[in-house]
C-alpha positions as CSV (number, residue, x, y, z in Angstrom):
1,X,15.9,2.8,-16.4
2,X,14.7,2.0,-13.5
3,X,10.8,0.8,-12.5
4,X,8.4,0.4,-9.9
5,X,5.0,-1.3,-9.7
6,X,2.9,0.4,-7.5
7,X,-0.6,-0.1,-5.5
8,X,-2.1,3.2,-4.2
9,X,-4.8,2.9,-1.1
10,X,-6.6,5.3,-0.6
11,X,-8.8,7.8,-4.0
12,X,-9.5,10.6,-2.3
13,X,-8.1,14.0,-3.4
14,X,-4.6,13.2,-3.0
15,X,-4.7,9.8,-4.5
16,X,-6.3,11.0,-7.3
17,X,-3.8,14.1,-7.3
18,X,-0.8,11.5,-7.8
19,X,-2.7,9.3,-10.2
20,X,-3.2,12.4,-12.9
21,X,0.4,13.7,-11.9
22,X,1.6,10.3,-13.0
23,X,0.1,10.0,-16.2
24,X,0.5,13.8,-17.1
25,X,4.3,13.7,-15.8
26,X,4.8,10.6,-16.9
27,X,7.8,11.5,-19.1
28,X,9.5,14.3,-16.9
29,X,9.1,11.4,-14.2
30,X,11.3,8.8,-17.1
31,X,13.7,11.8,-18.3
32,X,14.5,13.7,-14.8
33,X,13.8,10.6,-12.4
34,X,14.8,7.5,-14.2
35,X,12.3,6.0,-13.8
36,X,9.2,3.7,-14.9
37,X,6.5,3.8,-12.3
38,X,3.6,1.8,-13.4
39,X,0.2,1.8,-11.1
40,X,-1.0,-1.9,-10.9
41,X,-3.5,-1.9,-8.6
42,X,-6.5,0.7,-6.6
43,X,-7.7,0.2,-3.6
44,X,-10.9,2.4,-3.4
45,X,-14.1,1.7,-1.1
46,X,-15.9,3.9,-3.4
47,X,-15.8,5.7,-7.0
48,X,-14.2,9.2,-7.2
49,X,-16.5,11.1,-9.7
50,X,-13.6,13.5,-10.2
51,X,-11.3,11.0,-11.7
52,X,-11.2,7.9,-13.9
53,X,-9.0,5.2,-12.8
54,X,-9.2,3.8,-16.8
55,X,-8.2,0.2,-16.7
56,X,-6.2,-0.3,-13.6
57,X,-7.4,-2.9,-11.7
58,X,-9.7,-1.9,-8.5
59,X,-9.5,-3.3,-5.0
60,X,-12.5,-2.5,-3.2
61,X,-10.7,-4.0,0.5
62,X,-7.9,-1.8,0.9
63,X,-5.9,-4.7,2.3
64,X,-6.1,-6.6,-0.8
65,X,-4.0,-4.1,-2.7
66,X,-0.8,-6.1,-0.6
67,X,-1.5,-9.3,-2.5
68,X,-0.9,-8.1,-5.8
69,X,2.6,-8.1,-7.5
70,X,3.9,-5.0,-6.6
71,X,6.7,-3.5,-5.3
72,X,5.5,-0.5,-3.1
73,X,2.6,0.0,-1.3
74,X,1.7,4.0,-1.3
75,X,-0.5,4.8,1.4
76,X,-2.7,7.7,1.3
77,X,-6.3,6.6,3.3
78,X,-5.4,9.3,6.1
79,X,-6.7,8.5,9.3
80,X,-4.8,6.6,12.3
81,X,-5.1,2.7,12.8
82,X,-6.3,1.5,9.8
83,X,-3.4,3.0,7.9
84,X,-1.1,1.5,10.6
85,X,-2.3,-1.9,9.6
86,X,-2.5,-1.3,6.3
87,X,1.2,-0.1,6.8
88,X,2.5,-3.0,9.2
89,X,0.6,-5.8,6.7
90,X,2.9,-4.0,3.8
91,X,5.6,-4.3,5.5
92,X,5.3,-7.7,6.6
93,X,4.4,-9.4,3.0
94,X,8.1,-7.5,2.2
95,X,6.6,-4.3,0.3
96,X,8.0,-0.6,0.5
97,X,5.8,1.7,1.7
98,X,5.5,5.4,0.8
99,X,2.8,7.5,3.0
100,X,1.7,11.3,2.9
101,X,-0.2,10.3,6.8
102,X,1.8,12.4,8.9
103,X,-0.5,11.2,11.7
104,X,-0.3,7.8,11.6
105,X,3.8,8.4,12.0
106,X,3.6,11.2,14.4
107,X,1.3,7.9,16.6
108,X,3.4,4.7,15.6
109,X,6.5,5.7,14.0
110,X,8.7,4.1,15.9
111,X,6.7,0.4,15.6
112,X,6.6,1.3,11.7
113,X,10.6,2.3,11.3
114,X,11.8,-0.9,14.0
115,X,9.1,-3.4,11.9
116,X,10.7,-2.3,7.8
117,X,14.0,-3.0,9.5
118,X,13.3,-6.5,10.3
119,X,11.9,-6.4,7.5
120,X,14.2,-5.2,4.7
121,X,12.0,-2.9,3.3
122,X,11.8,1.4,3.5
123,X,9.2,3.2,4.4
124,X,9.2,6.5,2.8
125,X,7.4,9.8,4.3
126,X,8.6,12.7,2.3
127,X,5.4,14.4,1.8
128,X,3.8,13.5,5.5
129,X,5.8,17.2,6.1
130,X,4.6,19.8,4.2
131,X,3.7,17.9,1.3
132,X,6.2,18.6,-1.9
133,X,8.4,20.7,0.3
134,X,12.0,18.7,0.6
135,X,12.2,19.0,4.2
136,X,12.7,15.2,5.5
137,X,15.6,14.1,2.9
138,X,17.3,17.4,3.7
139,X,17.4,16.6,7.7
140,X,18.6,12.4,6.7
141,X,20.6,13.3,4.4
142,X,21.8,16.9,2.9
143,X,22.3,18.1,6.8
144,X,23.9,15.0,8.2
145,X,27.0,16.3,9.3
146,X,25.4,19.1,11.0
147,X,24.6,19.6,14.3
148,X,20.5,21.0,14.2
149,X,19.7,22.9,17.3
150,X,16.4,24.3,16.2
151,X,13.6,23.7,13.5
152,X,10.5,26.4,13.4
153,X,8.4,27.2,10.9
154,X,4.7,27.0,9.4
155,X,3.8,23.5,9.1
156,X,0.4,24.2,7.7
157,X,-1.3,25.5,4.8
158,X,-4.5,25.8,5.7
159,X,-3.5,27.7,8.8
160,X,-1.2,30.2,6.9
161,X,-3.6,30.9,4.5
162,X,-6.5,31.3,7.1
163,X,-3.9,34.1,9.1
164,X,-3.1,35.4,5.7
165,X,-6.2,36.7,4.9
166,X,-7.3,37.8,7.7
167,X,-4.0,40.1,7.5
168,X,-5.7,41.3,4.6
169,X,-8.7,42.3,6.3
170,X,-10.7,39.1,6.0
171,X,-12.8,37.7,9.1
172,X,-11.6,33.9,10.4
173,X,-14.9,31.9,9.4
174,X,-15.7,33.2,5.8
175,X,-11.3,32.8,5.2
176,X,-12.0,29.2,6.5
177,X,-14.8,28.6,4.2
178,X,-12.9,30.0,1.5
179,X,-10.4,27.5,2.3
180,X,-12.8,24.6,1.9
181,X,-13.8,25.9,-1.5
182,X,-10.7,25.8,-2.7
183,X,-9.5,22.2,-1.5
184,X,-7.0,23.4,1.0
185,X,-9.1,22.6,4.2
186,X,-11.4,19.3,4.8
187,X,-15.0,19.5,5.5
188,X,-13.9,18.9,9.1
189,X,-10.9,21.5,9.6
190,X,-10.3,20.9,12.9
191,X,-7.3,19.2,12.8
192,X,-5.9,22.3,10.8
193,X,-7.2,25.0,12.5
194,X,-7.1,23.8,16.2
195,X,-3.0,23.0,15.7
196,X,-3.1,19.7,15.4
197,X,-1.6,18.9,12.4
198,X,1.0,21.4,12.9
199,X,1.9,19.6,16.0
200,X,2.2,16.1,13.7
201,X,4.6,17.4,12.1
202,X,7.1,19.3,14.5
203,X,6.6,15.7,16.3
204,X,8.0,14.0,13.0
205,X,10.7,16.6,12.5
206,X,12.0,16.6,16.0
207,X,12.4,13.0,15.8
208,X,14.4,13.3,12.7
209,X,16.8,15.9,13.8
210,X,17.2,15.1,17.5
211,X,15.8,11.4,18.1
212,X,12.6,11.9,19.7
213,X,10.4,9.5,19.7
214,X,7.2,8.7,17.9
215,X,5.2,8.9,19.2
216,X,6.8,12.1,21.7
217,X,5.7,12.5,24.9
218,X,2.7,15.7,25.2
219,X,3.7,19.0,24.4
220,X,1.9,22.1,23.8
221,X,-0.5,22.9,21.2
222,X,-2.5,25.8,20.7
223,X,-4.6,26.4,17.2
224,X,-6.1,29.6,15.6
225,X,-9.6,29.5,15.9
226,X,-9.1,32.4,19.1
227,X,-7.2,35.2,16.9
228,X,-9.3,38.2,15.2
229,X,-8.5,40.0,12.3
230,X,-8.3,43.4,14.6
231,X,-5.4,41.6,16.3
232,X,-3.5,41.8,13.0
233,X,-4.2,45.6,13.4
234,X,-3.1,46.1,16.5
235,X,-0.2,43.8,15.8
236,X,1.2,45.6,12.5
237,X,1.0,49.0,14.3
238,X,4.3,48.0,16.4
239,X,5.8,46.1,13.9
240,X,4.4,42.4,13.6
241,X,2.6,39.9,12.3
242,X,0.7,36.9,13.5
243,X,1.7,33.1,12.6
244,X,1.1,29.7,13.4
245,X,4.3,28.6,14.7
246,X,5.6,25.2,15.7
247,X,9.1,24.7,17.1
248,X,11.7,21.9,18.1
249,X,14.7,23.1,20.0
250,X,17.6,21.5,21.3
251,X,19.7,24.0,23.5
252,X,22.3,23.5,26.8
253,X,20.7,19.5,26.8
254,X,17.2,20.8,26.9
255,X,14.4,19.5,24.4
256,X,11.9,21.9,23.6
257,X,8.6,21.0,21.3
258,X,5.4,23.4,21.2
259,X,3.4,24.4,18.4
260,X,1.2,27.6,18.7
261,X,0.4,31.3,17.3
262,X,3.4,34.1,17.7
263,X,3.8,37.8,16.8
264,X,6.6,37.7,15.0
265,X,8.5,40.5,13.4
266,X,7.3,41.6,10.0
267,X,11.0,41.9,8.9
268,X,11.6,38.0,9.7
269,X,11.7,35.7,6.8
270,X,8.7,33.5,8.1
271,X,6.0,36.5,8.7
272,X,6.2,37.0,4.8
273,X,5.4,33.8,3.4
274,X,2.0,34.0,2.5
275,X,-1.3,31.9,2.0
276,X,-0.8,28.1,1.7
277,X,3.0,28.7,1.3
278,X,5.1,26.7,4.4
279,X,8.1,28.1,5.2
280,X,11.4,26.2,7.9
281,X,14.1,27.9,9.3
282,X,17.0,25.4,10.7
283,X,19.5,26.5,12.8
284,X,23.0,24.4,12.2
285,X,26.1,24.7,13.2
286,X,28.1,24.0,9.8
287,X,25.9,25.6,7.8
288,X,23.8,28.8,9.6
289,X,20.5,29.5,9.3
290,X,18.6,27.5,6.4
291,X,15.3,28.9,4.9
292,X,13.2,26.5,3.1
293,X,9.8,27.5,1.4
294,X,7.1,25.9,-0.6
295,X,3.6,25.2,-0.9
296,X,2.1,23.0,1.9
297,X,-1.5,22.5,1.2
298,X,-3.1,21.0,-2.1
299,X,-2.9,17.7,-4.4
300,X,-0.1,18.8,-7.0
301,X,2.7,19.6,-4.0
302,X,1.5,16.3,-1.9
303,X,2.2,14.4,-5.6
304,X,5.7,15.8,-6.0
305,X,6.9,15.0,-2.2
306,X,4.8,11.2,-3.0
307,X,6.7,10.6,-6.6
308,X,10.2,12.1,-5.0
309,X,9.7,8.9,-2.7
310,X,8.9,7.0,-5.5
311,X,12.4,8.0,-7.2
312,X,14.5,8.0,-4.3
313,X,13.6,4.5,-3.6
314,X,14.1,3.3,-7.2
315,X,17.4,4.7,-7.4
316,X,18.7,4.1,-3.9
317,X,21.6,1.5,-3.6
318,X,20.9,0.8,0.2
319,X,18.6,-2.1,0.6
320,X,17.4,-1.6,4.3
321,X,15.6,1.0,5.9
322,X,17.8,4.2,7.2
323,X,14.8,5.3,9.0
324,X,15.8,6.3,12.9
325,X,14.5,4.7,15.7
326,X,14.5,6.3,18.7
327,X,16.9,4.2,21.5
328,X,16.6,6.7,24.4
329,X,14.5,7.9,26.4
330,X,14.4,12.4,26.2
331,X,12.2,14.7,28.3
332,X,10.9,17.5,26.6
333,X,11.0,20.9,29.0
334,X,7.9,21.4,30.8
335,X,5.4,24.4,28.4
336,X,5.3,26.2,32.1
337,X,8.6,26.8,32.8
338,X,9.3,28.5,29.2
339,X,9.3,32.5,29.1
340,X,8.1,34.7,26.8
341,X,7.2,38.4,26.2
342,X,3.0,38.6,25.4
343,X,0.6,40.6,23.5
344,X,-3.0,41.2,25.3
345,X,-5.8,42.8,23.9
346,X,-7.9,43.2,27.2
347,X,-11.6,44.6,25.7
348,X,-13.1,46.6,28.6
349,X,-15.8,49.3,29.5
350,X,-14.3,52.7,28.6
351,X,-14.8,53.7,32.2
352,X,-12.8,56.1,34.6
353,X,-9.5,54.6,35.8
354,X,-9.8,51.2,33.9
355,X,-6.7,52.4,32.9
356,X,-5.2,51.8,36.4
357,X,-7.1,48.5,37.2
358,X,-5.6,46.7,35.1
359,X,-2.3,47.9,34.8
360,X,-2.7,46.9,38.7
361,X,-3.4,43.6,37.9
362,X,-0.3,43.3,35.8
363,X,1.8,44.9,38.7
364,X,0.3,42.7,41.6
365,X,1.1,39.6,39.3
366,X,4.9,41.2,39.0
367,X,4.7,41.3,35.0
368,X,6.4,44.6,33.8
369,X,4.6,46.4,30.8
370,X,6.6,47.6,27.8
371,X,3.8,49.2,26.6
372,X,0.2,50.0,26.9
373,X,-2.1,51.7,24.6
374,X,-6.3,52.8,24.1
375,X,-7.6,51.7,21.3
376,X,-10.8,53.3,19.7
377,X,-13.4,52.9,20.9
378,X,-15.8,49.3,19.7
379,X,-19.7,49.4,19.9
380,X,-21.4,49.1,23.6
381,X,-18.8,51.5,25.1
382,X,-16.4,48.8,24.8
383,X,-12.6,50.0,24.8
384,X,-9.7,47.7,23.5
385,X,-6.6,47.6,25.8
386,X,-3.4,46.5,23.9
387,X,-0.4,45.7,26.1
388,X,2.9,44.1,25.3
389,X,4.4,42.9,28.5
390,X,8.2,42.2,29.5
391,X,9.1,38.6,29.4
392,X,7.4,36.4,32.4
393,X,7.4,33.0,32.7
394,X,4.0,30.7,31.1
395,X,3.5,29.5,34.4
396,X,2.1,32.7,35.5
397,X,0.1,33.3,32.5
398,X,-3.0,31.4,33.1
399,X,-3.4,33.1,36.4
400,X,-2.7,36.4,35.1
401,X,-5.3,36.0,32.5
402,X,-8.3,34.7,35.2
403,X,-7.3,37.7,37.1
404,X,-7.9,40.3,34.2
405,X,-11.2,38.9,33.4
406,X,-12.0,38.8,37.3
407,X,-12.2,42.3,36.9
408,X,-15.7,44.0,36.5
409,X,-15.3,46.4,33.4
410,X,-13.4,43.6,31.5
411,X,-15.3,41.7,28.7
412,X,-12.8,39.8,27.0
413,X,-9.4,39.3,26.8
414,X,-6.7,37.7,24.3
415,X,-3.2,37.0,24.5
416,X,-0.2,35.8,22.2
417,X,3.3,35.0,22.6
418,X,5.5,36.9,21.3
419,X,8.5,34.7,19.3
420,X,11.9,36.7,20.1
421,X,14.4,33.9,19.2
């Protein structure tokens, strides 16, 4: 049997999460995995009420975790720059590293992977990507002969189960709260809810399957703080759902990366995976389509990707880092230039010929309409609009939207791609 001595940084929820997986798992971990994992070492600025360390030895400066004997370093102190350190100084006193910070390799992954392979150590990131979901082995390894020309899916909890309520009926701040409560979204959500982390982790993805690098160069992100529950409404009534959707595409020797809400089709595998569930599709050319689902928010599913590290790198024969590092140079297409069909919910005075205005407006901007339909009628003689146009091209969007709301009678207006491919 195999074992490791670890030190874990960082005893915030998922820190603690993998500590009482450990002990509690402890011999499913021997039996399935092969393995011994022993925890020497903490490194903990502060006491976690929730969770008693027992006798393992505490590090109150992070850093001083490296000094110990160990043999992997698992990161989990979130944030940017200090994990990067934390990381590099691992690396460079010739420890493995294993992270859950999808941010700190979405910034400096590249530096990280190109420093462990001077060094002769790994750095493992399994659960950076939708926590205990097997999405970053499968892309190395499983789907190496393949030829991936597309990864899209719900990279985040907290998002899905925010959009799944409000399916249900719920309104967007008491879902976030909820959310909160039940561990799934910081006190600060705005790296969930505003598409950031999302975006981390297309950027990691894209990297992985089409050599990208880390960090990539800006794309397009959009969050979900804008979308109403009536929009869900509106939205099943022709046969959709809304989702947070991030994408990486590779097509004709273009590079696509974006990550933003869609009306998808209710009937598609991704708009019926539900609350904190994540769900991938991969487009290959060996294999097909590949649908991959699993829970993508919480401390037990972020402890299983952590501890499949753990094993992995026990186990493993090779004794240098595999991760890729990105040799070229690859432009992603320019957001503007992309086309898609929309959704608009224009709220306006119910007033004669409003009708007409704005289907004007759509006209003069030379964006067909594939339908348009009067809503009943909201409080303050307020009338919602929905329109689903033809496909136009982004570029035009922005200025279509400004001239909407230049109109008089309009009060407000929303708008969402529509996801066709």
């Amino acid at each position: 049997m195999k074992s490791l001595k670890i030190g874990i940084c960082g005893w915030g929820n998922v820190a603690t999460g993998l500590f009482n997986t450990i002990k509690l798992n402890y011999e499913s971990i021997q039996s399935n995995g092969n393995l011994d994992i022993e925890i020497v070492v903490i490194g903990a600025r502060r006491d976690n009420p929730k969770c008693n360390p027992g006798e393992v030895k505490i590090e109150r400066n992070i850093f001083d975790v490296i000094d110990h004997e160990i043999d992997v370093v698992v990161e989990l102190i979130g944030g940017v720059e200090v994990a990067r350190e934390l990381i590099l100084k691992a690396i460079k006193n010739k420890k493995h590293v294993v992270t859950a910070n999808k941010a700190v390799i979405f910034h400096h992954g590249d530096e990280i992977f190109k420093e462990a392979a001077k060094n002769g150590v790994k750095v493992l990131f399994e659960s950076s990507v939708c926590a205990g979901t097997p999405i970053i082995k499968l892309l190395t390894e499983e789907l190496a002969a393949n030829k991936v020309t597309k990864i899209a899916g719900m990279l985040n909890g907290t998002s899905n189960f925010i959009l799944s309520n409000m399916e249900e009926g719920a309104e967007f701040s008491s879902t976030l709260h909820l959310a909160q409560k039940e561990g799934y979204a910081e006190p600060d959500p705005t790296f969930d809810i505003e598409g950031t982390d999302a975006a981390h982790k297309i950027g990691i993805l894209s990297s992985l399957a089409f050599g990208t690098s880390l960090p990539p160069e800006d794309f397009y992100i959009e969050g979900i703080s804008k979308i109403e529950k009536i929009d869900f409404k509106y939205a099943m009534e022709i046969g959709y759902t809304i989702k947070h959707l991030a994408v990486a595409k590779f097509n004709n020797g273009i590079y696509e990366l974006r990550a933003h809400p869609v009306l998808i089709s209710d009937s598609s595998y991704l708009a019926n995976l539900k609350s904190v569930r994540n769900g991938i599709e991969i487009e290959t050319d060996l294999l097909g389509t590949l649908h991959i689902a699993g829970s993508g928010a919480g401390q037990e599913s972020t402890a299983s990707g952590v501890i499949s590290d753990l094993v992995y790198l026990a186990n493993s024969n090779e004794s240098i880092s595999k991760n890729k590092i990105t040799t070229k140079k690859i432009e992603f297409i320019d957001f503007l230039d992309l086309t898609f069909k929309y959704y608009f919910c224009i709220e306006a005075e119910d007033l004669p010929g409003v009708m007409t205005s704005i289907s004007s407006i759509f006209s003069e901007n030379k964006v067909g309409i594939d339908s348009i339909v009067q809503k009943e009628e909201l409080p303050d003689n307020v009338v919602p609009i929905v329109i689903i146009t033809d496909s136009f091209n982004e570029r035009n969007h922005r200025e279509l939207l400004n001239n909407i709301l230049n109109l008089d009678s309009v009060k407000n207006v929303r708008s969402i791609r529509i996801e066709t491919d």
